[in-house]
LOTOR-655627 format. One record per residue (C-alpha): residue number from 1; residue in one letter; x, y, z. Coordinates in pm, whole numbers, plus 50000, padded with zeros to 5 digits. Example, Ala and Ser with C-alpha at 12.3 -4.5 7.8 and 13.67 -1.06 7.14 Angstrom:
2
<1; a; <51230; 49550; 50780>> <2; s; <51367; 49894; 50714>> 
This chain:
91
<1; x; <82594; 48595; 40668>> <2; x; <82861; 48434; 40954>> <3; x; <82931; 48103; 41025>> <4; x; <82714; 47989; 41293>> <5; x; <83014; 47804; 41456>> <6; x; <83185; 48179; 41487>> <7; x; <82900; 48279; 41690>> <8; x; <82809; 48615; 41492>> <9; x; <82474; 48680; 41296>> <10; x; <82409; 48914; 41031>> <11; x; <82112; 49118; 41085>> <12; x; <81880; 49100; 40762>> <13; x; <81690; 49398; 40804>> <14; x; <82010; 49581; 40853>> <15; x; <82227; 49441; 40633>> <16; x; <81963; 49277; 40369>> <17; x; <82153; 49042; 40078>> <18; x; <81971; 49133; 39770>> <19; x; <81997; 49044; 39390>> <20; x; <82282; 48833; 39263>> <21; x; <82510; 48970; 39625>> <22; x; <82313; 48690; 39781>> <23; x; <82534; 48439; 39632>> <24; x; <82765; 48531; 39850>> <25; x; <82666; 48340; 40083>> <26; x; <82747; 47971; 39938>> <27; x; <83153; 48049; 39990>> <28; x; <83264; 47736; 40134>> <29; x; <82944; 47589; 40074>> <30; x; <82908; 47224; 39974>> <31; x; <82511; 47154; 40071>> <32; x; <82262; 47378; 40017>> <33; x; <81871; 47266; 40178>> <34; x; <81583; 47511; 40061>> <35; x; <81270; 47530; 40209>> <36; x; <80991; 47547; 39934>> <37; x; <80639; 47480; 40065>> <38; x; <80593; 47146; 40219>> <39; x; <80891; 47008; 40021>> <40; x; <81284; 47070; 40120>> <41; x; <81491; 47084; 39806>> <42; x; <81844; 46931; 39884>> <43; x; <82145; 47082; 39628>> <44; x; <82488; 46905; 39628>> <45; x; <82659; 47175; 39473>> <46; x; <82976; 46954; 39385>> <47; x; <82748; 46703; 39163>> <48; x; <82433; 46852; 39058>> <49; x; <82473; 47142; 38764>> <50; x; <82266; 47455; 38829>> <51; x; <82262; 47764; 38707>> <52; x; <82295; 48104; 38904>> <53; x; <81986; 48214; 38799>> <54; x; <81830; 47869; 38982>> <55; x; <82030; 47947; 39289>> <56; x; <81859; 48302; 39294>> <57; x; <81557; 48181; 39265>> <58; x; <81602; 47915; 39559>> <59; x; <81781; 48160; 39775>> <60; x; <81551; 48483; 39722>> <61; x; <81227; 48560; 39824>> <62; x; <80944; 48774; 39638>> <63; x; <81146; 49130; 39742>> <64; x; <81438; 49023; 39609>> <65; x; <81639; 48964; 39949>> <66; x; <81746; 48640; 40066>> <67; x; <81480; 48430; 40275>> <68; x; <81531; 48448; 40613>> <69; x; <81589; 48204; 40784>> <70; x; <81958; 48132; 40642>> <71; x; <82158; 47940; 40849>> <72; x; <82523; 47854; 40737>> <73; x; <82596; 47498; 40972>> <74; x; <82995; 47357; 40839>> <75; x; <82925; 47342; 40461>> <76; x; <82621; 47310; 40481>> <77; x; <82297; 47648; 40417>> <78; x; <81956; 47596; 40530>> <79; x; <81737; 47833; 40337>> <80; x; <81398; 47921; 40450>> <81; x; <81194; 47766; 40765>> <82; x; <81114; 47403; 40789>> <83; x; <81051; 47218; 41118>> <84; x; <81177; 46923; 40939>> <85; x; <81432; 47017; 40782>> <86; x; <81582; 47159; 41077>> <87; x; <81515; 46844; 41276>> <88; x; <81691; 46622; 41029>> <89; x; <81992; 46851; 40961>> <90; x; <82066; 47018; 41248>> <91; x; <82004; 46702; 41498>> 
């Protein structure tokens, strides 16, 4: 995963993230926004105590890579696809 402002992708079917390497991803990371359903879960990782295994959970889908789409905007991750979401963060 690249930071969108660098202009580079990572290809997931390539180059999947699976297991506990999907943490990666939340270097530099401050905000994390997950997609779940109808619902957007919003993490401030500075203040709110969770647990790798949590993280995992939000960040990986049922094959054990991470949901697609992730989107790394400044310190912020986008996790999964929500219209909404989108609209209010990226807008």
């Amino acid at each position: 995963m690249h930071d969108i402002s660098d202009g580079l992708v990572q290809n997931a079917i390539k180059e999947p993230l699976e297991g506990s390497s999907a943490l990666s991803v939340l270097e530099d990371v401050e905000r994390v926004y997950v997609a779940k359903g109808r619902k957007v879960i919003d993490l401030n990782l500075a203040q709110d105590s969770v647990t790798e295994s949590e993280l995992l959970n939000l960040l990986l889908g049922r094959s054990g890579k991470l949901r697609a789409p992730t989107i790394k905007v400044g310190v912020s991750l986008l996790v999964g696809y929500s219209q909404e979401m989108f609209t209010s963060i990226l807008l």
